[in-house]
C-alpha positions in Angstrom: 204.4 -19.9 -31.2 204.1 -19.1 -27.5 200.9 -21.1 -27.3 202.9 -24.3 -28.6 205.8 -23.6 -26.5 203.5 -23.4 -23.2 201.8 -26.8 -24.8 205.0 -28.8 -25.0 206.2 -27.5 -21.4 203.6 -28.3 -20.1 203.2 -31.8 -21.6 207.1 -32.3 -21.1 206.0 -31.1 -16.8 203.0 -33.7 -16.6 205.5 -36.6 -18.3 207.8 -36.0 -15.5 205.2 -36.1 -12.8 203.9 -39.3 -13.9 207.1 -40.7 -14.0 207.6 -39.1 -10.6 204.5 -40.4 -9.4 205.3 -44.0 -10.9 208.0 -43.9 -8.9 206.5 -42.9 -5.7 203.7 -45.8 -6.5 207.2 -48.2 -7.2 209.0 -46.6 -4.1 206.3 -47.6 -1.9 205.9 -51.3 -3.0 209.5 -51.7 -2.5 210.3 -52.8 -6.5 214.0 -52.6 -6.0 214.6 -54.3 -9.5 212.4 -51.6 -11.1 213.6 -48.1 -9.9 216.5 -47.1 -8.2 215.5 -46.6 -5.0 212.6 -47.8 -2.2 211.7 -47.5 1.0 213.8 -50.2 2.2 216.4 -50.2 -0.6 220.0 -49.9 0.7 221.8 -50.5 4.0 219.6 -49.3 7.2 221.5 -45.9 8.7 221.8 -44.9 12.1 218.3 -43.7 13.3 218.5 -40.2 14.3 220.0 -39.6 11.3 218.5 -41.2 8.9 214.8 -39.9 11.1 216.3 -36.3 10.4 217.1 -36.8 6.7 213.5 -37.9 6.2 211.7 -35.6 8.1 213.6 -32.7 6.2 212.9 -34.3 2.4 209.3 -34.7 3.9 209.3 -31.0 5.2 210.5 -29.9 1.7 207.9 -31.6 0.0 205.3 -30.2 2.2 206.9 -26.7 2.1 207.0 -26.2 -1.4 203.3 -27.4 -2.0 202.1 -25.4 0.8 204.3 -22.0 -0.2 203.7 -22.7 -4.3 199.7 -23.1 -3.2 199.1 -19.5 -1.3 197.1 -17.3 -3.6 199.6 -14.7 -2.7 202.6 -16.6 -3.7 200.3 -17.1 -7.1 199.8 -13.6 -7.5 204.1 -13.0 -7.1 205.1 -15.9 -9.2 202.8 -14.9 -12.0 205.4 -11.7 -12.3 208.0 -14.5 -12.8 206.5 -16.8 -14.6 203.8 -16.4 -17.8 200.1 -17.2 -16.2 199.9 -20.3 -18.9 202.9 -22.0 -17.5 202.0 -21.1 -13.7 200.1 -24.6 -13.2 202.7 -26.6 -15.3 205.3 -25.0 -13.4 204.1 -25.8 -10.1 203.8 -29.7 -11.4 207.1 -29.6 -12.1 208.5 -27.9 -8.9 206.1 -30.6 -6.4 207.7 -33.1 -9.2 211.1 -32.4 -8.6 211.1 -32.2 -4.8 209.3 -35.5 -5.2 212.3 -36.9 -6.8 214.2 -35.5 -4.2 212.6 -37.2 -1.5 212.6 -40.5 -3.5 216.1 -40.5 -4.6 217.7 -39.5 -0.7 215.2 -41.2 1.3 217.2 -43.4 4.6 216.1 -46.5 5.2 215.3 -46.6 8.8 216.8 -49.8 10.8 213.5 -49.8 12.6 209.5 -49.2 12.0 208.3 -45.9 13.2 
């Protein structure tokens, strides 16, 4: 039973990083009619603002793949969570802050 449970987890984590990753590919192309938001999607904000917002969602993106990646953090998280799941889990985590970053993302009134 645990085996099964650890399969569909970790089928139910890769889903939501493809859809995740779908929508980075959809973000990026600028799709508005396909996802609910893009890079360009929505009124500009004010720059310094909108700079910071995206530099944090980007810095929490990079964060938690380069904390969730450390063999040490591996080692602790493994006390947490079963070894099985460990790789699923981190999908999911580097998922979800994708999301994150997709779903607040400013649109910037000019091109860095």
């Amino acid at each position: 039973m645990k085996r099964l449970t650890a399969l569909i987890y970790g089928i139910i984590c890769y889903l939501i990083f493809f859809a995740s990753f779908l929508w980075l590919v959809l973000f990026l192309g600028n799709f508005e009619a396909w996802v609910p938001t893009t890079v360009n999607s929505g009124a500009a904000g004010v720059m310094p603002e909108a700079l910071l917002v995206n530099i944090g969602l980007i810095l929490l993106f990079g964060l938690q793949h380069t904390v969730m990646a450390r063999k040490s953090f591996k080692e602790k998280w493994t006390n947490v969570v079963a070894k099985p799941v460990e790789r699923s889990t981190y999908v999911l985590f580097s998922s979800v802050a994708l999301i994150l970053l997709l779903w607040f993302w400013q649109p910037m009134p000019a091109i860095i």
